[in-house]
C-alpha positions as CSV (number, residue, x, y, z in Angstrom):
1,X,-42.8,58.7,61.7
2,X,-41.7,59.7,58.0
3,X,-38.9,62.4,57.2
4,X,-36.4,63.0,54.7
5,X,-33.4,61.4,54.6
6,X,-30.6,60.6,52.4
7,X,-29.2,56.9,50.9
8,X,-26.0,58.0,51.6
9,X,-27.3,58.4,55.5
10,X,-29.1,55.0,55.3
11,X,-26.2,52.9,54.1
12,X,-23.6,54.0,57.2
13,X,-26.8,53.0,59.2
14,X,-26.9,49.1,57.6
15,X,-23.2,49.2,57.5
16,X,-23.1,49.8,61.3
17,X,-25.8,47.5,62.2
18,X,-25.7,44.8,59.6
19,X,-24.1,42.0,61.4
20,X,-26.9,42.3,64.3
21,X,-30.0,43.1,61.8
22,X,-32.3,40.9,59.4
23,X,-32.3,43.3,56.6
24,X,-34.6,42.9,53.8
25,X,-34.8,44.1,50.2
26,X,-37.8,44.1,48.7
27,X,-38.3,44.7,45.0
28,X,-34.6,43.5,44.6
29,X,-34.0,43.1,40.8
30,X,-30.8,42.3,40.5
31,X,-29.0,45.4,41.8
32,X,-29.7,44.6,45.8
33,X,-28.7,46.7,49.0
34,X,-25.2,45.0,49.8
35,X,-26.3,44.4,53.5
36,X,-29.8,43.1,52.7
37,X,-29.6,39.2,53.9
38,X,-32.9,38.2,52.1
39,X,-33.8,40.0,48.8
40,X,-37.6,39.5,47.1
41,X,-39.1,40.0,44.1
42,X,-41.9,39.5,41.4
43,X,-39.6,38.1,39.0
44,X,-37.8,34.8,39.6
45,X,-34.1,35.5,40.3
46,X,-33.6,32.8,41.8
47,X,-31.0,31.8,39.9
48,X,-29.5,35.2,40.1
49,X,-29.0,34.8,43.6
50,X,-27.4,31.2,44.1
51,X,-24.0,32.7,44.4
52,X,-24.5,35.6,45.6
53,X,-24.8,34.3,49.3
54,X,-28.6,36.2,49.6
55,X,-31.4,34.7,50.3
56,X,-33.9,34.9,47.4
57,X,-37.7,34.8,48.0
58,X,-40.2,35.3,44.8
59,X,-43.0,37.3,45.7
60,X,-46.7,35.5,44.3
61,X,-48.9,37.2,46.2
62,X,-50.3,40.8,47.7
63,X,-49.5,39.2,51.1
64,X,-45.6,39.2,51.2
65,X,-44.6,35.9,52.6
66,X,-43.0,37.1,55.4
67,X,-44.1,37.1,59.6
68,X,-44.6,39.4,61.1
69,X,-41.7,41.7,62.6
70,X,-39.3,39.1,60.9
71,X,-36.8,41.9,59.4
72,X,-35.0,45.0,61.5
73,X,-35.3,46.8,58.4
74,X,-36.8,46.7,55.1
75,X,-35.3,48.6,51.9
76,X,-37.6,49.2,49.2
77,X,-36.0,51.2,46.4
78,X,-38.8,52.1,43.4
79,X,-41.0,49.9,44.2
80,X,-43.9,51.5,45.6
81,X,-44.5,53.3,42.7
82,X,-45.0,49.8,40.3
83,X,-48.4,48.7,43.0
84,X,-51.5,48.3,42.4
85,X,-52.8,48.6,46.2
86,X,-50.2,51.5,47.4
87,X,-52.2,51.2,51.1
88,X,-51.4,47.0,51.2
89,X,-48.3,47.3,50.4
90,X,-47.8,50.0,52.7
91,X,-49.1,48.4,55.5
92,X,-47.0,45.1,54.8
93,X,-44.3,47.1,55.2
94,X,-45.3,48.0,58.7
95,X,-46.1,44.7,59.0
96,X,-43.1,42.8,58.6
97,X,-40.7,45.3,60.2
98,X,-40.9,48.7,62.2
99,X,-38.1,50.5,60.5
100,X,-36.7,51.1,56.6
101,X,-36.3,53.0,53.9
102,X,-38.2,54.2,51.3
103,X,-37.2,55.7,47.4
104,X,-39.0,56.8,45.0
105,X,-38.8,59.1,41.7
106,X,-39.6,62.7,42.7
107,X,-42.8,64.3,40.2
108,X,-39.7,65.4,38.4
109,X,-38.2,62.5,37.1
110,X,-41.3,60.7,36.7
111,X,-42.3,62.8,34.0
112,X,-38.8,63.1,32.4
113,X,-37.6,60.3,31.7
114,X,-38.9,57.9,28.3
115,X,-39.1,54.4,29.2
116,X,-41.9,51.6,29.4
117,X,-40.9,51.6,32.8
118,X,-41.8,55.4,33.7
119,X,-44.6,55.9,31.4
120,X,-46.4,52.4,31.4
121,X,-45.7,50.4,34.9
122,X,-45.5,53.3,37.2
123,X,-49.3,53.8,38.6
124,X,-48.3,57.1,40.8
125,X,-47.1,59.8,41.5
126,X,-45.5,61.0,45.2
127,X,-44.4,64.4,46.8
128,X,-43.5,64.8,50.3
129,X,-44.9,67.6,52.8
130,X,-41.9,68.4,54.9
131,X,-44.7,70.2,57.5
132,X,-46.6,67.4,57.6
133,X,-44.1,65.1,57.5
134,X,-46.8,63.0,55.6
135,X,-45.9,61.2,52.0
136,X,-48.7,62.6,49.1
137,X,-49.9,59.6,47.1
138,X,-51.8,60.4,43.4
139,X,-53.1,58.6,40.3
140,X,-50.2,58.7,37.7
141,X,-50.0,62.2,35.5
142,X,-47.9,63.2,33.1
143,X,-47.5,66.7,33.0
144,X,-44.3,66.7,30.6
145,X,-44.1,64.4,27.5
146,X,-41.1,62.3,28.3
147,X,-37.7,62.6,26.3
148,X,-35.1,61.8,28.9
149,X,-33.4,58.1,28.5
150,X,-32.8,56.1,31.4
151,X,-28.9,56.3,30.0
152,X,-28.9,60.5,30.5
153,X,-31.0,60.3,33.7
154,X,-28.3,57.7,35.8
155,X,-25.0,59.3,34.1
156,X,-25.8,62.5,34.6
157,X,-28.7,63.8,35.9
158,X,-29.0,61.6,39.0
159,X,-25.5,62.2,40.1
160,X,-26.3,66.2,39.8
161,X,-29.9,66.7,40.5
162,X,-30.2,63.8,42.9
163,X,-32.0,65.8,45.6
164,X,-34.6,67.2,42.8
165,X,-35.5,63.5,40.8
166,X,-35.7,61.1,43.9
167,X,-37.7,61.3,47.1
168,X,-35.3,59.4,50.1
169,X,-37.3,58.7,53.1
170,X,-36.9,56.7,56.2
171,X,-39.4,55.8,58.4
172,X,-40.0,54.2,62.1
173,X,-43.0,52.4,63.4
174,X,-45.3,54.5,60.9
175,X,-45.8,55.3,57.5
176,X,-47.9,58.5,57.1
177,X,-49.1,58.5,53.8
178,X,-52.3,60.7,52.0
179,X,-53.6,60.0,49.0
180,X,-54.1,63.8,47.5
181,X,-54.1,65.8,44.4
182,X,-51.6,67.8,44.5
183,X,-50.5,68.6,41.1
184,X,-51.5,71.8,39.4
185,X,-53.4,71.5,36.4
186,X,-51.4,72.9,33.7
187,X,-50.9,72.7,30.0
188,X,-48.7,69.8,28.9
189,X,-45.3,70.3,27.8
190,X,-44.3,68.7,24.5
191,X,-40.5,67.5,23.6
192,X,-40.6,69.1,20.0
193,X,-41.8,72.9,22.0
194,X,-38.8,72.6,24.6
195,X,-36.7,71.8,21.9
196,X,-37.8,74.6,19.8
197,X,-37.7,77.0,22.7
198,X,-34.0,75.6,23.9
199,X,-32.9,76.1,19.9
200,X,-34.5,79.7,20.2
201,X,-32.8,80.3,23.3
202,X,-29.8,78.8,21.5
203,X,-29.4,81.1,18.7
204,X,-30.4,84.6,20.5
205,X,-27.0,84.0,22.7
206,X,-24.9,82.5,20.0
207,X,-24.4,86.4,18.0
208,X,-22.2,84.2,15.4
209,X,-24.7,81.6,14.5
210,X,-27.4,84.6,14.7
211,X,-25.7,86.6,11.8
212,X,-25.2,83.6,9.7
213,X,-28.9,82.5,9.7
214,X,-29.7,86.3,9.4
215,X,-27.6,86.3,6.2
216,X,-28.8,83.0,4.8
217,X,-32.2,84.6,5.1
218,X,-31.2,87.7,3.5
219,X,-29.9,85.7,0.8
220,X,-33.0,83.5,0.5
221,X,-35.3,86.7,0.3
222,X,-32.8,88.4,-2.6
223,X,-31.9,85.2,-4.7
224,X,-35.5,83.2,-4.6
């Protein structure tokens, strides 16, 4: 089973159970769950991790170099989204633990924010059916041309719109997942329209700032 959850929920959960769990992190960077025991990644930070008292592994291949059942939980924060085989992976997961937890950028921020990382190594897109309880898997659309930094989304809108830009899920025993079109075809929003449209917006509120363009054209039409 997959439902909604929250990260605050999932850390009171490792931070009562850590000391009696194996708790992996897969797709660790260098920002790691604090109770995760092992961390993994593509990308050797090996040396990263030599005082950090975690257990590194570098991931080489599809097949993640793990037994089976080996962790009590896995954590997997933005990862799933980088994959190239979104069902492997998936079933990995299930594979090498029966419990974890699972984030991901909501359709929201995916097409927000301006980054090689959002616009170049993600490959999908996810939404979650709360009915279903089932996560929605597609081929990577953008729907919005990006204009959001990474620096905007984490200092502000993350700690605001949390809920809206990430998906939180944890999940036991299964992962239901669908791969699905569910996005709405749609003309594509460009950054130099909402910013013309915010400006429009902008000026029809601001009555000062309205008058003084309204007199600059007045002038303009009288003088030139």
């Amino acid at each position: 089973m997959i439902q909604r959850t929250s990260k605050e929920h999932v850390l009171k959960i490792l931070d009562k159970n850590h000391n009696n769990w194996n708790i992996l992190d897969i797709g660790c960077n260098i920002a790691p769950v604090e109770y995760a025991q092992t961390v993994a990644d593509i990308q050797d930070f090996s040396d990263f991790y030599k005082e950090k008292n975690k257990k590194f592994i570098l991931i080489k291949n599809k097949i993640l170099p793990f037994k089976d059942n080996e962790f009590d939980f896995v954590y997997a924060s933005h990862v799933i989204e980088h994959v190239d085989d979104v069902s492997f992976f998936i079933n990995e997961l299930k594979r090498i633990s029966k419990q974890g937890y699972i984030e991901l950028p909501s359709l929201l921020e995916d097409n927000l924010v301006l980054s090689a990382n959002s616009t170049e190594d993600h490959k999908w897109i996810f939404k979650f059916d709360d009915v279903e309880k089932v996560l929605l898997v597609e081929k990577k659309k953008e729907l919005i041309e990006p204009f959001i930094t990474h620096g905007v989304l984490f200092e502000t809108l993350r700690k605001n719109f949390r809920s809206s830009l990430v998906l939180e899920l944890l999940w036991e025993n299964e992962i239901n997942y669908e791969f699905r079109n569910f996005t709405v075809e749609a003309k594509k929003s460009y950054f130099f329209t909402i910013i013309k449209k915010y400006f429009s917006h902008f000026i029809r509120r601001n009555k000062i700032i309205s008058s003084l363009i309204l007199i600059m054209l007045i002038f303009l039409i009288l003088y030139f």
